[in-house]
C-alpha positions in Angstrom: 12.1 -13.1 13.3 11.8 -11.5 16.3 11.9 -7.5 16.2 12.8 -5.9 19.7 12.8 -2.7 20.5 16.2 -1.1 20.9 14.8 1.4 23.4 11.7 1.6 25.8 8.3 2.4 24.6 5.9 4.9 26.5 3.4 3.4 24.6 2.7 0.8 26.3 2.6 2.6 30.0 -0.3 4.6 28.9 -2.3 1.3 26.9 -4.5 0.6 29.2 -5.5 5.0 29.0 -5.4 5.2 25.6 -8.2 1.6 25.4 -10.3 4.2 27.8 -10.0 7.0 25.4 -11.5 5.1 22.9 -15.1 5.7 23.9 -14.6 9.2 23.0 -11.0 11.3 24.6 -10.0 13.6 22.5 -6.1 14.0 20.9 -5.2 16.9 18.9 -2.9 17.0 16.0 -4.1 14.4 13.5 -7.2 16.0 11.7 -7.7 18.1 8.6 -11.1 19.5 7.4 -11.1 20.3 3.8 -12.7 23.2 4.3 -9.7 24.9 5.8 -7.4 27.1 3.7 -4.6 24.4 2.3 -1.3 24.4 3.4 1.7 25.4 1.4 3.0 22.5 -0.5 6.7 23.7 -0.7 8.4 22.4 2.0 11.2 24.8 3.4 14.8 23.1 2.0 16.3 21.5 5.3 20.1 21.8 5.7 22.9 19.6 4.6 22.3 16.2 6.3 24.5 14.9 9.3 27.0 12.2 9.5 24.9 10.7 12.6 22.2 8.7 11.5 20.6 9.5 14.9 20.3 13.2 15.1 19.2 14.3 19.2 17.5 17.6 18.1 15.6 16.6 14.8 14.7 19.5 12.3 10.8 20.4 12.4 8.9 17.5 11.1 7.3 18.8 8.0 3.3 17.7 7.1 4.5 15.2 4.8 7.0 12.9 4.1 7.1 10.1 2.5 9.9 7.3 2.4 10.2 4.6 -0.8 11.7 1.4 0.0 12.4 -0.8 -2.8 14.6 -3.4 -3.8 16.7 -2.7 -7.2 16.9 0.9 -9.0 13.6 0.5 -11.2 10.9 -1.0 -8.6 10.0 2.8 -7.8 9.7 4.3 -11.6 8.1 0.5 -12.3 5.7 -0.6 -9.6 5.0 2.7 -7.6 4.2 5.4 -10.2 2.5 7.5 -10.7 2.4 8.1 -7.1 6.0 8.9 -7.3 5.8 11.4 -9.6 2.6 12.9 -7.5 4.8 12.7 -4.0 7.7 15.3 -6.1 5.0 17.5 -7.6 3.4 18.1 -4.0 6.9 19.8 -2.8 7.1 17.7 0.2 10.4 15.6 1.4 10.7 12.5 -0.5 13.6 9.7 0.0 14.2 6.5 -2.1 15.8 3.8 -0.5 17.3 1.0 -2.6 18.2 -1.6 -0.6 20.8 -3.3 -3.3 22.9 -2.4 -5.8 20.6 -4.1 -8.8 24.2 -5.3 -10.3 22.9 -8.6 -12.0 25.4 -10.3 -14.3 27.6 -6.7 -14.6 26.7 -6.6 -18.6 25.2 -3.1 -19.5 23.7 -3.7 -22.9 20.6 -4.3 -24.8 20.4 -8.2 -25.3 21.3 -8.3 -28.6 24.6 -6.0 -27.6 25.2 -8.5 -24.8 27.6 -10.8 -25.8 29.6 -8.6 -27.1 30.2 -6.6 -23.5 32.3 -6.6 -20.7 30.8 -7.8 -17.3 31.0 -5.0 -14.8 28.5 -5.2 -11.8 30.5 -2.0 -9.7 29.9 0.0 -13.8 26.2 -1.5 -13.9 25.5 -0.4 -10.5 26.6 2.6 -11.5 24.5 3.2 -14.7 21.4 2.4 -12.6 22.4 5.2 -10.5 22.8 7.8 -12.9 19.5 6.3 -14.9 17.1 6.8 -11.3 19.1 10.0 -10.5 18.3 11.4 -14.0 14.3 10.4 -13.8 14.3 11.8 -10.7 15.5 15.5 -12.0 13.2 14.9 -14.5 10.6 14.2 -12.8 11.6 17.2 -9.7 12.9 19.6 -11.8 11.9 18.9 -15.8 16.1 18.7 -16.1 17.3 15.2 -16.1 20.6 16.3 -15.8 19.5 18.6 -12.4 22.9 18.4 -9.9 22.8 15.9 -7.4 25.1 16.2 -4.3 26.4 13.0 -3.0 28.0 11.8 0.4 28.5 8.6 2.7 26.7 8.3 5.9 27.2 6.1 8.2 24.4 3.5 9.2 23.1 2.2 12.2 23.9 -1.2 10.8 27.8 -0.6 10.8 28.2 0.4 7.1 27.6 2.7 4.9 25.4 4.0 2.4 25.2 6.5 -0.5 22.9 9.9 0.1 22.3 12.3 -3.1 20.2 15.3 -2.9 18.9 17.1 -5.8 20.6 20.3 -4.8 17.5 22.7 -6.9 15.0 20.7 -4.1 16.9 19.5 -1.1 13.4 17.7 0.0 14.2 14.7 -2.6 16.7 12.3 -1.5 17.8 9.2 -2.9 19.8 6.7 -0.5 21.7 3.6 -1.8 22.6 0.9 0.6 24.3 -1.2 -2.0 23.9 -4.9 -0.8 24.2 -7.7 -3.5 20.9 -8.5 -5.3 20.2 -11.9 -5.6 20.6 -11.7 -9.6 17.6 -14.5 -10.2 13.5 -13.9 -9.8 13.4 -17.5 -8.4 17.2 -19.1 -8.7 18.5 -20.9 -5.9 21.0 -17.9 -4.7 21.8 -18.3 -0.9 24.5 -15.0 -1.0 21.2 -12.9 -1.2 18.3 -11.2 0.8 16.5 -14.1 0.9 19.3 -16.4 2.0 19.9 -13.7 4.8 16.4 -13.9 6.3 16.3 -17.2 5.8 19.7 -18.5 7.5 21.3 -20.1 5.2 23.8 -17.3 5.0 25.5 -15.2 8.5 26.2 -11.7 6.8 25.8 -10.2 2.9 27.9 -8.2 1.4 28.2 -5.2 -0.1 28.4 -4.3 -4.2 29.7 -0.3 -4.6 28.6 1.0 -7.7 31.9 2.4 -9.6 32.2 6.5 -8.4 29.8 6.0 -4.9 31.6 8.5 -1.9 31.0 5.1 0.0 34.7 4.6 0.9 34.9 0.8 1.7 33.2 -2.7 1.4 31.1 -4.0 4.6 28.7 -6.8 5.5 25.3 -6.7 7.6 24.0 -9.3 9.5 20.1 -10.0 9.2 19.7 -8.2 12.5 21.9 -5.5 11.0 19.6 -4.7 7.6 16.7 -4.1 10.1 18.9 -2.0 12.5 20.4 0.0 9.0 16.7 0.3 7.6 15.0 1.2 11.1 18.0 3.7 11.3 16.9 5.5 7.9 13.3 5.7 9.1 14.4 7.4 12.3 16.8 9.9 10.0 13.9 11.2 7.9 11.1 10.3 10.0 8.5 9.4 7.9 4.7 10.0 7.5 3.9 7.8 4.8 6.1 4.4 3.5 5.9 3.1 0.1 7.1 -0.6 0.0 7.0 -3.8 -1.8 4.5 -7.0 -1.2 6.3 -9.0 1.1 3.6 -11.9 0.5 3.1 -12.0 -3.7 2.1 -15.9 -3.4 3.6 -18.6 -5.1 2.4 -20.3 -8.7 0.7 -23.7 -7.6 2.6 -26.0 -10.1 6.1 -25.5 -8.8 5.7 -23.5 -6.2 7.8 -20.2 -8.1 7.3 -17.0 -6.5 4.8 -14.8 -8.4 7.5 -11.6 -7.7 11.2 -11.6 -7.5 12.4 -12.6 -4.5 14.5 -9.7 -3.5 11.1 -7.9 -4.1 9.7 -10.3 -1.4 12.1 -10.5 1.5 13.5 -6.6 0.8 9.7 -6.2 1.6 9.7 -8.0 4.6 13.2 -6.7 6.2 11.3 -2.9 5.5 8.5 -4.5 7.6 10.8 -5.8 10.4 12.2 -2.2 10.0 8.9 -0.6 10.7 7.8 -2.8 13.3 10.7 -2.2 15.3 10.8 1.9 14.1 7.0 2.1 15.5 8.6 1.0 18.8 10.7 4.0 19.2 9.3 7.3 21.3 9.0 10.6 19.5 8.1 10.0 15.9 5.2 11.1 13.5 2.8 8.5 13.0 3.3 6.2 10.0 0.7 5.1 7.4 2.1 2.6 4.9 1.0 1.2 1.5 2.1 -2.5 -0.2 2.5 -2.5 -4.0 2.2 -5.7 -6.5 5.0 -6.3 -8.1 5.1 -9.0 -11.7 2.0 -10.5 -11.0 0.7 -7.0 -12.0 1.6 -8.6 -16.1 -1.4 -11.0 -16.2 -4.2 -8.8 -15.0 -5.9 -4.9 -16.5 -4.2 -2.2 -16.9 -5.3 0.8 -14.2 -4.1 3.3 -15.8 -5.7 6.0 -18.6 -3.2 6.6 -21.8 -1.7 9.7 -20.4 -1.2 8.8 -17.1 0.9 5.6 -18.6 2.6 7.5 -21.5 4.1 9.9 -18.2 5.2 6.3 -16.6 6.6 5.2 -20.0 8.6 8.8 -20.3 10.1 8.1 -17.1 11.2 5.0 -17.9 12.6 5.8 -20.9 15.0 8.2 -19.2 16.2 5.5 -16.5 16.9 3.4 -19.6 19.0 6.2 -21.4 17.4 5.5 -24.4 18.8 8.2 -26.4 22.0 7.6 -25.9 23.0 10.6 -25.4 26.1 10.9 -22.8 25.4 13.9 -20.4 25.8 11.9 -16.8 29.9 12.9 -16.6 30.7 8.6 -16.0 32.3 5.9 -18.4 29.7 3.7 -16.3 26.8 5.0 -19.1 23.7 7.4 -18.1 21.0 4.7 -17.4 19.9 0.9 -17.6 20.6 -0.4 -21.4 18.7 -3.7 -19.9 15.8 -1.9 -19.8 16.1 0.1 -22.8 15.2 -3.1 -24.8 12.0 -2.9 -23.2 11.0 0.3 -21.2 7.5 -0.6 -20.4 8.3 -4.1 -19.0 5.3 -6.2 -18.9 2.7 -4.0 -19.2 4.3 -2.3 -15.9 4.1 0.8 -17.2 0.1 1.2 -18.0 -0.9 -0.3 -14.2 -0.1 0.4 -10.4 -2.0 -1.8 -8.3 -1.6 -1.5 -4.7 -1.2 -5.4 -2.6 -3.9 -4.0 0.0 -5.8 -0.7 1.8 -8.6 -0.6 -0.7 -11.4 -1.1 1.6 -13.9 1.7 1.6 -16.0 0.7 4.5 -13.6 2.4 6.9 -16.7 4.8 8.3 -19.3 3.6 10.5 -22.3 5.6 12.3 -23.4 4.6 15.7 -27.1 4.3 17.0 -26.3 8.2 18.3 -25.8 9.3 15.1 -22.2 9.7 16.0 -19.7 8.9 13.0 -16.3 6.8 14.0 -13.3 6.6 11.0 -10.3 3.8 11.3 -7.1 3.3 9.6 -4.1 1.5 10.7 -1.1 3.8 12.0 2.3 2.6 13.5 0.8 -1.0 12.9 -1.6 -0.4 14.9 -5.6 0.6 15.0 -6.1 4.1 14.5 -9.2 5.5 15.8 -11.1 8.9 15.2 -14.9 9.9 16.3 -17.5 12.8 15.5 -20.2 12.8 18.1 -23.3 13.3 16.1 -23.7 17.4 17.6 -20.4 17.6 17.0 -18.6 19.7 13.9 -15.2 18.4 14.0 -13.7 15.1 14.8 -11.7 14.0 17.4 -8.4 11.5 17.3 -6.5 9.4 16.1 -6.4 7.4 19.4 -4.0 4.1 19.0 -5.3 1.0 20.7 -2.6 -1.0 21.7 -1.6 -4.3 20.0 0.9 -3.9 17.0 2.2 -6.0 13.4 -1.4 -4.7 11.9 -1.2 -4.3 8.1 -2.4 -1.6 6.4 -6.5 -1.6 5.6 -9.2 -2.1 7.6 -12.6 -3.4 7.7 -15.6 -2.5 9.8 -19.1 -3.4 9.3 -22.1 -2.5 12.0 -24.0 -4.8 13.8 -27.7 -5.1 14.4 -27.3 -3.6 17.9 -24.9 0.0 16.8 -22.1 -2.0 18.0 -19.1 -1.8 15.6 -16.9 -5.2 14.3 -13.0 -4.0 13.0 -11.7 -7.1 10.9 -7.5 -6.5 9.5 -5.2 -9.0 8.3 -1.8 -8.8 11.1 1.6 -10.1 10.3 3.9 -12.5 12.8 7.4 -12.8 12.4 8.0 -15.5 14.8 11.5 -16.5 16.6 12.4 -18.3 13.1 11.7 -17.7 9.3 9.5 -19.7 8.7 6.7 -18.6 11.3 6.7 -15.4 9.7 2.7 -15.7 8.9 0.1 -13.4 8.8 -3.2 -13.9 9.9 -7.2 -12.7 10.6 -7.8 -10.6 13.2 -11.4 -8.9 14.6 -12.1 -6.5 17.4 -15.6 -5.7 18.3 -16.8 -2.8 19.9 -17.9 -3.1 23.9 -21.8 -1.7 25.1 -19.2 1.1 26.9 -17.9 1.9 23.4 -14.5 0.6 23.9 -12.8 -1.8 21.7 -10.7 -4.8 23.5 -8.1 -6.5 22.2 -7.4 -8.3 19.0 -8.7 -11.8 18.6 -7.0 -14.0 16.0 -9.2 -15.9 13.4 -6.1 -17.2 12.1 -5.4 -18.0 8.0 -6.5 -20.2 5.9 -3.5 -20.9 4.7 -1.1 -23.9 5.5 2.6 -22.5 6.1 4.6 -19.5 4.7 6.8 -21.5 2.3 3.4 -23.0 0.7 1.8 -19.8 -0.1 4.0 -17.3 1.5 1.0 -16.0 3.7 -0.3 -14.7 0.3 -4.0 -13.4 1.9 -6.2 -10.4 0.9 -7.7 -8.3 3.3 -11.2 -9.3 4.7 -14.8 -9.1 3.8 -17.6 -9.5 5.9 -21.4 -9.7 5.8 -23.7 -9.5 8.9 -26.5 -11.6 9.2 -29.9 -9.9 11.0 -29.2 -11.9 14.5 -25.6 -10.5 14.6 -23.6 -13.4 13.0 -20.6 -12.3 11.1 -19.3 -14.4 7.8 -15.5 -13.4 7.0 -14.4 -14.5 3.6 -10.6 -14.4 2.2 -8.7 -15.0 -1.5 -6.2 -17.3 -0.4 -2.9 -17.8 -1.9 -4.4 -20.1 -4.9 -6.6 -17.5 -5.5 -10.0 -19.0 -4.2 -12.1 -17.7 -1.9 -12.6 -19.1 1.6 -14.7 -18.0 4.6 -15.6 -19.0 8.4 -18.7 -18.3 9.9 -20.0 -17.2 13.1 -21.8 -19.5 15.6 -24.6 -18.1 17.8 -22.6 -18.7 20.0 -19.6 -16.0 19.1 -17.2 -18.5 18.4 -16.4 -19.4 15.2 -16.9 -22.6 12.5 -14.1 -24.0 10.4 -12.5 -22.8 7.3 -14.4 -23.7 4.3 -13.5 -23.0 0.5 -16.7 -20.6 -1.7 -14.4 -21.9 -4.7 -13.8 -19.3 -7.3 -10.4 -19.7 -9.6 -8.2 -17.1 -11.0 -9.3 -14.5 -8.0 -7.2 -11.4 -7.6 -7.6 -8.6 -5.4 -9.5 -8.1 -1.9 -13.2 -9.7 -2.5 -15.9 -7.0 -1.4 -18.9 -8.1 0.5 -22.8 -6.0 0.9 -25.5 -6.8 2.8 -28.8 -5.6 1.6 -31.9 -4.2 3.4 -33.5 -7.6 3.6 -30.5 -8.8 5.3 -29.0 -10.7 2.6 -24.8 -10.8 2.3 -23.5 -10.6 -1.3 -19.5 -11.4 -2.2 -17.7 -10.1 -5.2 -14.7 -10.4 -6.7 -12.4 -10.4 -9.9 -10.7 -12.2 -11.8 -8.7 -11.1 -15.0 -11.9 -11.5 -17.4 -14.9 -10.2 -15.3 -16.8 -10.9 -11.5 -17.6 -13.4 -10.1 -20.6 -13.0 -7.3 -21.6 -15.2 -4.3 -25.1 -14.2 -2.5 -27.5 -15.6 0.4 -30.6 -17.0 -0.8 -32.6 -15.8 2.2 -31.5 -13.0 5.0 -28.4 -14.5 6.9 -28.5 -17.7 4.9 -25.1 -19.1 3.6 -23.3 -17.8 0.5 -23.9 -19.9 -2.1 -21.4 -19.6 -5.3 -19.8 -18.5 -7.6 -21.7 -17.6 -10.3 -20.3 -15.7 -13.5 -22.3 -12.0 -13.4 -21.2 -11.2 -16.9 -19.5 -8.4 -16.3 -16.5 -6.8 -18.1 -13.0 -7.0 -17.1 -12.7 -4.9 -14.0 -9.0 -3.0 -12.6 -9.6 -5.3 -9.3 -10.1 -2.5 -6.8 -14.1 -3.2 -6.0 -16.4 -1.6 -3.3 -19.9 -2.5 -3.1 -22.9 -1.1 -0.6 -26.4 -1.8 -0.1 -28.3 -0.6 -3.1 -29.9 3.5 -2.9 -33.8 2.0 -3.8 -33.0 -0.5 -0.8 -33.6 -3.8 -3.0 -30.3 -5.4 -3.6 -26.7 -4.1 -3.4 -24.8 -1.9 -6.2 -21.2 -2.7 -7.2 -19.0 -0.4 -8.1 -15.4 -0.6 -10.3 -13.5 1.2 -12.9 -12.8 0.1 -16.9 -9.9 -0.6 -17.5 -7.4 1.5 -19.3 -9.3 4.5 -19.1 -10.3 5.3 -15.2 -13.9 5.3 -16.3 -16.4 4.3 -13.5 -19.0 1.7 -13.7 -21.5 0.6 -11.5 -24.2 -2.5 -11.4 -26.8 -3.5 -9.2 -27.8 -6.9 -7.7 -30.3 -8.6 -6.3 -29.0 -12.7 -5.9 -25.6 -13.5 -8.3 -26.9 -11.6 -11.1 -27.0 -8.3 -12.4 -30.4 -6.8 -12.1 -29.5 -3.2 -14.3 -27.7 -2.3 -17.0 -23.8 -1.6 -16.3 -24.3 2.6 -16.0 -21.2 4.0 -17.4 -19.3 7.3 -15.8 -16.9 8.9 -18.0 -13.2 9.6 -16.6 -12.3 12.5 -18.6 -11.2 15.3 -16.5 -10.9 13.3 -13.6 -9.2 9.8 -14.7 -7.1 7.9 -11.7 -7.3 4.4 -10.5 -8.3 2.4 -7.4 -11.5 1.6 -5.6 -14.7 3.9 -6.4 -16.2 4.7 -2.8 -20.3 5.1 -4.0 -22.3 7.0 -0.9 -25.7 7.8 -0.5 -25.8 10.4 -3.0 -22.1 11.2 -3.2 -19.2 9.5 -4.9 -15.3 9.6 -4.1 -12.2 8.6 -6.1 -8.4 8.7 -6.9 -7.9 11.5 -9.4 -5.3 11.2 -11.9 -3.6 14.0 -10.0 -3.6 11.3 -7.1 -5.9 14.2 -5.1 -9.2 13.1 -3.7 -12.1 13.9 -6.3 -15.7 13.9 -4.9 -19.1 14.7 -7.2 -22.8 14.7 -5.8 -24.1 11.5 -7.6 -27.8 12.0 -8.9 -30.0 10.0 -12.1 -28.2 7.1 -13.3 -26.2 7.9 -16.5 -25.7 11.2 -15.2 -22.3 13.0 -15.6 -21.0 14.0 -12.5 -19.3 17.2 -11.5 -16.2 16.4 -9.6 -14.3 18.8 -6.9 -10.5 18.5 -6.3 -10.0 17.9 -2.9 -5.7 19.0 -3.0 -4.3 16.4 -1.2 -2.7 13.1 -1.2 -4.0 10.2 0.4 -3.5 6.6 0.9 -5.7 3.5 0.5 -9.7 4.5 -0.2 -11.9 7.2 0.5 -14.8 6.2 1.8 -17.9 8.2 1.2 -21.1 8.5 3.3 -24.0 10.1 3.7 -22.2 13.0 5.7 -19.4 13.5 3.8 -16.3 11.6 2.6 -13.1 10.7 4.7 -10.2 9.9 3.5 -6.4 9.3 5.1 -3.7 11.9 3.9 -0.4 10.9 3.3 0.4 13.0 7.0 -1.5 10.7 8.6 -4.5 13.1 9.1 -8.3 12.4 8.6 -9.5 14.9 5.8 -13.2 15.0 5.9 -15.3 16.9 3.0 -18.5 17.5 4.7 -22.0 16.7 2.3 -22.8 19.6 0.2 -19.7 21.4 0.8 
């Protein structure tokens, strides 16, 4: 799908500047040292929205704020807490966008009430409105039945759609753009997101919920959901997006997608959206985080007991399980569907993000200089700390756009720096949407020049619907990079460098039942080691000599993991030590290596007090997690088996931290670098 600008850029008449500035200009605004006094969380209440979508003096654009796009009422409270919870509690603006009305068959009822009800998709709507708008008071306020205000607005798309505020905290918004939902995970239903960005149908059309201030039906095109969605992201102006995997795979007998579709192609309209919305002049910068859907069912739960009896409370309010009628409709006060079972599949005890868990973000130069990189805007976001130096300096954006979020960069033999990302095409037609490998490797100026493409393994989008993690690499001593994928039927596969620079064929490590991005180490003797997950433990992959081939898999023993790995070479310099979390519990664990096997004793870090889920990042002396809180948590790591003494660090951030010898970095939710300097 092509995604055009709808007005001109002044990005690009300063690109060939901003590739300069990259050896070491420095741009104010985007930096936070931990150190500093923390802001205010409250955000000041702005006033009463405006009809026009478009406003031409924008209110002042607070620190934070985060926009939620989802398909159906329930993906939020389902897939994306507890970070959603975490985003209200900070005080900063917060706005869920459903993109359809989740009306399904119309029946609002427990199954075994089912046949005996009415179909009423405008009345379910409805319900699901009053269920989200109640867990969100809940959740704001500790009231579920907090006032909302409620009001049409017109969108950029032609329509209309459905804004409620929570009038005791203006910040939190809830917009409803009430298209038909496809009513199937996998059905063959053309009148339905997925029919839209395939083709099959010209426009889809609306489903108002029974009571919505929306005062009439309409119909987008497909170029009119991106124009509607790019319009909401230019109304609240977004630092942070929370979305849905727009590439959950496909099941290999069959050829099913792993997630419902609307999750999949709501997903990728929100990405045309933002492709086209990081276009536009004048607009904070935008960080943005995927989130797995169903597959999340077959694989550990992340989260400890009382962060998923919070998730389960919430749920239980959307699905009005107590029956009791204080939402003022006949429509009924939440989702009866959902009542039957609140917890779904498991959804409740996990959140799993699709990718950004790399922690090996940070790199040092020969100088002693440190350099930081994340992906804003879809593009590469660049920040440097000469080695005198005590604060940072950046972001600078190097041109080239459709980057997803995460980044990999690994150092090479001669201080240079490698960046390796995954970048999503959309293509003139549906079916090149694709996304592919991408590397760009720092010049002897310091520069970095443009993207090269290392394509996919993968064969087309229908096949595997571009379903590839982020990268690992491993350097050999004489500068040769191996990059190794998952692929969409969950195997690894890598391509190796020639001493030439160019670059060998694809070629399958094997592995089955892989989930997750795999992690990849090289040790002091300049031997690469691989690992990754699967539901039931880790599966390793290691060079038998320094730079020789990975040779693999081999079972490690391990326990079930929660995915998220991070791996670095090992403190005593023989081998490399993995990292990962227990599951259930946010516990942290750790193992070293030396070949495919495990040449310690799993050493086991208790959670309690600090819990959380995601990728451990294990520095020189330092580690740095996801509290439960969702703040950064940082402890001095000393004797193994040694219990360490976290700090709150009171912040949100997105993807991994990644911790160094210096200090630990990590990406706030405004798009800042927050640095914790060593032995702060």
């Amino acid at each position: 799908m092509p995604v055009r600008p709808r007005r001109p850029s002044r990005r690009r008449i300063v690109s060939a500047a901003v590739a300069t500035a990259l050896v070491g200009g420095t741009f104010a605004g985007l930096l936070s040292v931990t150190t500093a006094k923390p802001r205010a969380a409250e955000a000041k209440a702005p006033a009463k929205a405006a009809a026009e979508p478009r406003p031409k003096t924008p209110a002042p654009q607070p620190a934070v704020s985060v926009v939620q796009i989802v398909a159906h009422p329930d993906d939020d409270l389902f897939f994306m807490n507890p970070d959603v919870s975490q985003s209200l509690r900070s005080g900063s603006p917060l706005t869920a966008v459903y993109l359809t009305a989740g009306e399904s068959d119309g029946v609002n009822a427990r199954p075994r009430d089912a046949a005996a009800a009415e179909p009423d998709k405008a009345g379910y709507a409805e319900a699901r409105q009053n269920g989200i708008r109640a867990a969100y008071a809940e959740m704001a306020t500790g009231s579920r039945t907090s006032a909302w205000d409620r009001e049409a607005i017109p969108t950029a798309g032609g329509g209309w759609a459905e804004l409620d505020t929570l009038r005791a905290r203006p910040q939190i918004r809830l917009v409803w753009l009430q298209l038909r939902e496809a009513g199937s995970i996998n059905g063959d239903r053309p009148d339905s997101l997925h029919g839209l960005w395939d083709g099959r149908i010209t426009a889809l059309g609306s489903q108002r919920s029974a009571g919505t201030p929306v005062p009439t039906d309409f119909a987008y095109t497909r170029e009119q959901v991106v124009d509607t969605v790019t319009g909401i992201l230019e109304r609240f102006r977004p630092t942070f997006v929370r979305m849905q995997d727009p590439s959950p795979g496909t099941y290999e007998k069959g050829g099913a997608f792993r997630d419902h579709q609307d999750h999949l192609f709501g997903a990728r309209f929100a990405q045309a959206a933002l492709a086209r919305y990081a276009e536009l002049p004048g607009h904070p910068h935008v960080g943005v985080q995927n989130y797995l859907g169903y597959p999340t069912s077959a694989l550990p739960h992340t989260l400890d007991p009382a962060a998923a009896d919070a998730k389960l409370k919430t749920l239980k309010t959307y699905a009005w399980l107590d029956g009791v009628h204080d939402c003022g409709t006949v429509a009924g006060c939440g989702d009866l569907k959902v009542a039957a079972r609140p917890a779904g599949r498991g959804w409740t005890q996990t959140v799993r993000y699709a990718r950004g868990t790399s922690t090996s973000w940070v790199q040092r130069d020969p100088a002693g200089g440190l350099h930081a990189f994340s992906v804003l805007d879809g593009r590469l976001a660049a920040w440097r700390k000469p080695a005198d130096a005590v604060a940072w300096q950046g972001p600078v954006l190097l041109p080239g756009g459709g980057l997803d979020s995460g980044i990999t960069s690994v150092t090479l033999p001669d201080g240079r720096t490698a960046l390796f990302g995954t970048r999503t095409t959309f293509g003139g037609t549906a079916s090149a949407y694709a996304r592919e490998v991408v590397t760009s490797v720092q010049s002897a100026a310091g520069g970095f020049g443009p993207w090269l493409s290392l394509g996919t393994p993968e064969r087309d989008d229908a096949d595997g619907t571009s379903d590839i993690s982020a990268p690992a690499v491993t350097v050999a001593p004489d500068g040769r990079a191996t990059l190794i994928l998952r692929d969409s039927r969950h195997r690894l596969t890598a391509r190796e460098q020639r001493a030439d620079g160019g670059w060998g064929p694809w070629r399958s490590l094997g592995g089955t039942e892989v989930y997750g991005d795999p992690v990849a180490a090289t040790d002091a003797n300049g031997r690469g080691y691989v690992f990754a997950s699967t539901p039931d433990t880790v599966l390793a992959w290691a060079g038998r000599s320094p730079g020789g081939p990975l040779t693999g898999p081999a079972p490690t023993g391990l326990p079930p993991t929660t995915l998220a790995l991070s791996a670095s070479a090992a403190p005593d310099g023989e081998g490399v030590r993995l990292w990962f979390r227990k599951p259930a519990s946010g516990d942290l664990r750790s193992a070293d290596f030396s070949g495919t096997g495990p040449v310690s004793p799993v050493t086991e870090l208790s959670g309690t007090g600090v819990a959380g889920f995601g990728p451990v990042s294990g520095g020189d002396g330092l580690l740095a997690v996801r509290s439960r809180t969702g703040f950064l948590a940082t402890a001095p790591h000393g004797r193994a088996g040694a219990r360490p003494v976290w700090t709150l660090e009171k912040f949100l951030f997105s993807g991994a931290p990644d911790a160094g010898t210096d200090g630990v970095a990590a990406i706030g939710l405004d798009g800042r670098l927050h640095w914790t300097p060593a032995g702060r």
